[in-house]
C-alpha positions in Angstrom: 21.2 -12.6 7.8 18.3 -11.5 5.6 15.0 -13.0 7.0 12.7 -14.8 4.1 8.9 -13.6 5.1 6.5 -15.4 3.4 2.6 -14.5 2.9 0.0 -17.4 1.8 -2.9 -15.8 -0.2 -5.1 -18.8 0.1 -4.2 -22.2 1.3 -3.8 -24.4 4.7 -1.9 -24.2 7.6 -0.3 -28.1 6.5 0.9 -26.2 3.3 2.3 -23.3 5.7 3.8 -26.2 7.6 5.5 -27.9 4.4 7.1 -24.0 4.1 8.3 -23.6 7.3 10.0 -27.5 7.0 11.6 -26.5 3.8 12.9 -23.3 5.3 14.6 -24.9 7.7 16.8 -27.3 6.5 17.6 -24.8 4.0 19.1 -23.0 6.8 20.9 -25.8 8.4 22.4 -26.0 5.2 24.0 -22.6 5.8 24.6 -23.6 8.9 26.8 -26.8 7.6 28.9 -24.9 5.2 29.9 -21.7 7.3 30.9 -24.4 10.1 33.4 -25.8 7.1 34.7 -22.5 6.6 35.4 -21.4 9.7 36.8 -24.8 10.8 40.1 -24.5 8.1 42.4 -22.7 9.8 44.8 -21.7 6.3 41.5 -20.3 5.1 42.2 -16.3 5.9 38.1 -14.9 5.5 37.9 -10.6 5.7 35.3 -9.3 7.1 34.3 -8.2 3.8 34.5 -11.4 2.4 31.9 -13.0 5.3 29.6 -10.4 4.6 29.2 -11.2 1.2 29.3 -15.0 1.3 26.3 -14.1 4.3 24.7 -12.3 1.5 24.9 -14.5 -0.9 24.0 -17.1 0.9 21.1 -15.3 2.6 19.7 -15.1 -1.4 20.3 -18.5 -2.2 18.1 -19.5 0.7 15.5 -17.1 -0.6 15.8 -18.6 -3.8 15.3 -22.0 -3.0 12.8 -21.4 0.0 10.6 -20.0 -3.2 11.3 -22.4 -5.7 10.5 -25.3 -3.1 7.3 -23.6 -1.3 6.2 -23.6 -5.1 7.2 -26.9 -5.9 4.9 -27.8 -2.6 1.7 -26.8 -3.3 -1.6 -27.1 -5.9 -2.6 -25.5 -8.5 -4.7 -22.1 -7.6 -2.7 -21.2 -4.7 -0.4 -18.1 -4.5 2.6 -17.6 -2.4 4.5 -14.2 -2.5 7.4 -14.5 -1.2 8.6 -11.1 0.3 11.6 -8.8 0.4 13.0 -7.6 4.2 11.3 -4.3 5.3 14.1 -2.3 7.3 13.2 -3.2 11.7 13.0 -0.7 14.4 12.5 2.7 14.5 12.4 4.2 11.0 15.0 6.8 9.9 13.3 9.1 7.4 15.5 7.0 4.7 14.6 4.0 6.2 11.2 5.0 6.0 11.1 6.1 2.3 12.8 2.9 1.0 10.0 1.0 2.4 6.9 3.1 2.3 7.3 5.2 -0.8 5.8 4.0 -3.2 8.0 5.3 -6.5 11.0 3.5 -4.9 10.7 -0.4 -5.3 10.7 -2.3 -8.3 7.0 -3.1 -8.9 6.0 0.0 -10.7 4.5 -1.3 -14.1 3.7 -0.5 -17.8 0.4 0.4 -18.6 -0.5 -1.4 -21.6 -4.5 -0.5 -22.1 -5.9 2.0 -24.2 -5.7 4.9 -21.9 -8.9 6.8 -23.7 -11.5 5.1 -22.1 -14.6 6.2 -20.5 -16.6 5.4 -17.0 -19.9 4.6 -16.8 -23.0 6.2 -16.8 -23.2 8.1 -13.2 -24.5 6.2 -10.2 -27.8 7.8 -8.9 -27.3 7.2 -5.4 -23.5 5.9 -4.8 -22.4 4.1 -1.7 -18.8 4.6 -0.7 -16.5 2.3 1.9 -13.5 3.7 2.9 -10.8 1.8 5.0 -7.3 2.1 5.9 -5.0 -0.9 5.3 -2.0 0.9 7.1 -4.4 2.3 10.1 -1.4 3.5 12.1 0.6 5.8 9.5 0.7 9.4 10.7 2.1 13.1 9.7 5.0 15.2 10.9 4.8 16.2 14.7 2.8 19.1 15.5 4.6 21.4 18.7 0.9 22.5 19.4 -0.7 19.1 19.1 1.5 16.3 19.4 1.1 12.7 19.6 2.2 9.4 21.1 3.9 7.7 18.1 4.7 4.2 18.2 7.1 3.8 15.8 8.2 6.8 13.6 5.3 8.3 11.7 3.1 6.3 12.8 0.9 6.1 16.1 -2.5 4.1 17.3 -4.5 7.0 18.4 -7.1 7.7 16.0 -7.2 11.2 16.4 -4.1 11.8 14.9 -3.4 8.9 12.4 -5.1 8.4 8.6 -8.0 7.2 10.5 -8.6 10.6 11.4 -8.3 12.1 7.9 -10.6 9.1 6.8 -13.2 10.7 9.3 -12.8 13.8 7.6 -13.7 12.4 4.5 -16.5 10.7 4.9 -18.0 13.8 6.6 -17.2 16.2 4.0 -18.9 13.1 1.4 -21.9 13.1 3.5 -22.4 16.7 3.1 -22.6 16.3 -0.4 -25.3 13.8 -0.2 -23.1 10.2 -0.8 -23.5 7.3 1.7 -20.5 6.5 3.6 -19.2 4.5 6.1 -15.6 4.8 7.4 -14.4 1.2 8.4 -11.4 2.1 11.5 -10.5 -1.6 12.0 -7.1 -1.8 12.6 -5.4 -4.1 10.2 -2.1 -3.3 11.4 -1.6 -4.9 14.8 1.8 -5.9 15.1 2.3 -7.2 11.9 2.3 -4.4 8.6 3.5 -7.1 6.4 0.3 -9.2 6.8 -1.8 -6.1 7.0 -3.6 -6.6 3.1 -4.8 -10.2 4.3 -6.5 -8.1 7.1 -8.1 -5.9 5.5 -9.6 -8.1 2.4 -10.9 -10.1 5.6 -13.0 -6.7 6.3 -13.8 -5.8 2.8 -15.3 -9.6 2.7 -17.3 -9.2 5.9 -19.6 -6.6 3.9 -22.6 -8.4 2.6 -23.6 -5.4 -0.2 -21.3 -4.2 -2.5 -20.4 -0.5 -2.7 -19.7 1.6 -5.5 -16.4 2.5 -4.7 -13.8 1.0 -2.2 -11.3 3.5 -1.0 -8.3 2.3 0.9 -6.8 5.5 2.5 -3.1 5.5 3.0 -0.3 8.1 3.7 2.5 8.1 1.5 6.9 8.5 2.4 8.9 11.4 1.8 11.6 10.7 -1.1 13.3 14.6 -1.9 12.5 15.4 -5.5 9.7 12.8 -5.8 6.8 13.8 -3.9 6.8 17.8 -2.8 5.0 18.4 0.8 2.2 20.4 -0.2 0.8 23.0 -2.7 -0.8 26.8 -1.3 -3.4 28.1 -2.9 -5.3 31.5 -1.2 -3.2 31.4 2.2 -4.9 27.2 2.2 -1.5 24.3 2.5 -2.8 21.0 1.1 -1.4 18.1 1.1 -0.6 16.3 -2.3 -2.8 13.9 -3.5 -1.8 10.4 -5.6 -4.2 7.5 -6.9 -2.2 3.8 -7.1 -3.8 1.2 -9.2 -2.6 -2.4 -8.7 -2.7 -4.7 -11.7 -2.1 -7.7 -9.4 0.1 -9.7 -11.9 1.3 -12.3 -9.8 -2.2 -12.9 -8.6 -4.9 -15.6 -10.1 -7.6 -13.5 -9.2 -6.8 -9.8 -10.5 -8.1 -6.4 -9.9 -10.6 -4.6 -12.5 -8.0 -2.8 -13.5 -9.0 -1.2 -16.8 -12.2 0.3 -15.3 -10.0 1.5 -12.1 -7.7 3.1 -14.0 -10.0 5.1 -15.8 -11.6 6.1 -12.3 -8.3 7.0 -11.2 -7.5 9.4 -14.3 -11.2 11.1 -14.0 -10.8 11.6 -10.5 -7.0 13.2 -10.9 -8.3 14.8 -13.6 -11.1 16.6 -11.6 -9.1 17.2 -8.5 -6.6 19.1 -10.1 -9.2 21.4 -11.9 -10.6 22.1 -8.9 -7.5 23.3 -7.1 -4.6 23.2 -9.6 -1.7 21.1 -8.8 -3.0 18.9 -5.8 -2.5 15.5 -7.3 -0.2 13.5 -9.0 0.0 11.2 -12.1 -1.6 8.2 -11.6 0.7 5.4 -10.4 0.3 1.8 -11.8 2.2 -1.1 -10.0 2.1 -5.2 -10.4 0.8 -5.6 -6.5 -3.0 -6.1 -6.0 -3.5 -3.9 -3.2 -7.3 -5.6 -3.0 -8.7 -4.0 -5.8 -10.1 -7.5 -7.1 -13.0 -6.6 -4.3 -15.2 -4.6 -6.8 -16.0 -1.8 -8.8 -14.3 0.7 -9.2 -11.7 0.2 -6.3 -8.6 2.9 -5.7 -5.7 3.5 -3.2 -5.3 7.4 -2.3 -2.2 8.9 -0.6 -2.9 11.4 1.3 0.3 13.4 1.7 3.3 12.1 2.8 5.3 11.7 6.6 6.5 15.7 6.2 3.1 17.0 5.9 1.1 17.7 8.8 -2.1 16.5 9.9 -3.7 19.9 9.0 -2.8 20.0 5.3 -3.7 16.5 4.9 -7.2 17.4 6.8 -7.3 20.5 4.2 -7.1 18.2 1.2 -10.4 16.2 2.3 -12.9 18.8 0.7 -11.1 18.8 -2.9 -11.1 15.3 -2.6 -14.9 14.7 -1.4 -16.0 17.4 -4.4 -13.8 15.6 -6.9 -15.6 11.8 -5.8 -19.0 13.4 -6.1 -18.2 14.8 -9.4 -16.9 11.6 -11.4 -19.7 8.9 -9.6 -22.6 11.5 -10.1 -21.1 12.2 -13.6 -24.2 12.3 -16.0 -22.0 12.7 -19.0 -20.0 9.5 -18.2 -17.0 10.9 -17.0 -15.1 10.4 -19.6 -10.7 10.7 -18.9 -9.7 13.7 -21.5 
């Protein structure tokens, strides 16, 4: 049976209560009328047909869970109700269907005037960057391994986006830009609850920065997103900028003025090395880019590149930053 997650944006743990009630006799329902099946002993039930009626009925419970947790609450409260992430150890499949981010269904339309401009440059910019999904990792190294605990992804720092994170906000602080490098681990045990973790941290910070980078490392898919790009004997990984429109959400991300950062910065990184990033990717998720201005997600690569192209890609990427916020001519998207 499908399992019906749920994740409560803003409300009270008496409205998560009122979800979990309704839940639950939801299921007993189920219960009730698979116990009538099976208790007719003319009815002949395949295998094939149980399967079905379990999926059917596994998305009529998801169905009225939603309807009922939205019938349930006020006004200014947002429930998402989400779909099953594959359990266990990830099979590189597995692990594309649920990471990558071309392959579910909340890509969206892009319906802004895509010719507009940034703002004047910022003299002294401040940069945050975090990562939302602190364990994800690269391929195995035979020279440098490390302990994963799950596939792809691991806790040690040294080895996971935390460490390419480091990288770049070193190779940003050469170039003069203040920095810090949040490492909280907003993971735990729990990915799916991982982006009310992390807009926790991104609260916690009285001053506002300039830009709000939430590091991440992308899936495979074959045809989609190619491993890496060589230029003068150098392997980098592939870059890619995701804006969230946050549809679904009351309060919604700046996303005109992100989007325009993200199509300068793309813009600038593959002048400087030719190639190293993708088209900008626009989905209906939020990804907490309602924090501030501008606000971006970066994939870094995906789960077949290794730890040393994805390090190599951090001075493009620093070079391209400092060049769109220090921008005197307004860094305009061509």
């Amino acid at each position: 049976m499908r399992m019906v997650r749920f994740r409560v944006i803003k409300g009270s743990r008496l409205l998560l209560g009122i979800a979990v009630v309704a839940l639950a006799l939801v299921l007993c329902l189920m219960a009730l009328r698979f116990a009538s099946r099976g208790s007719d002993a003319d009815a002949a039930i395949t295998k094939g047909d149980l399967v079905q009626g379990a999926q059917e009925e596994a998305e009529t419970a998801s169905a009225v869970f939603a309807s009922s947790v939205q019938a349930a609450i006020p006004q200014g409260i947002e429930i998402e109700i989400l779909k099953p992430d594959p359990g266990g150890q990830a099979s590189p499949d597995a692990l594309s269907a649920s990471e990558n981010e071309h392959t579910d269904d909340s890509v969206a339309p892009i319906d802004l005037d895509p010719s507009g401009s940034l703002p004047p440059s910022i003299a002294s910019p401040r940069v945050l960057i975090y990562h939302t999904h602190t364990h994800e990792a690269y391929e195995q190294a035979a020279n440098d391994p490390y302990v994963a605990v799950e596939a792809w992804r691991t806790t040690d720092e040294a080895h996971s986006i935390v460490r390419v994170g480091a990288e770049l906000a070193e190779r940003l602080r050469e170039l003069g830009i203040e920095v810090v490098h949040d490492a909280t681990d907003h993971e735990l045990n729990d990915l799916s609850t991982a982006y009310l973790r992390s807009e926790e941290t991104l609260k916690s910070y009285e001053e506002p920065f300039d830009l709000y980078i939430d590091l991440h490392r992308d899936a495979y898919v074959e045809g989609v997103n190619p491993v890496a790009v060589s230029a003068s004997g150098t392997e980098y990984a592939k870059l890619m900028l995701l804006i969230g429109k946050g549809d679904n959400f009351v309060e919604k991300p700046h996303f005109a003025e992100n989007y325009a950062f993200a199509r300068a910065l793309t813009e600038r990184l593959n002048g400087i090395e030719p190639g190293i990033c993708r088209d900008v990717l626009v989905k209906t998720k939020r990804y907490n880019q309602h924090i501030g201005v501008y606000a971006v997600l970066i994939e870094v690569g995906n789960n077949k590149n290794t730890l040393e192209q994805a390090l190599n890609s951090m001075p493009v990427l620093a070079a391209a930053i400092e060049s769109v916020l220090t921008d005197t001519s307004g860094g305009a998207p061509r």
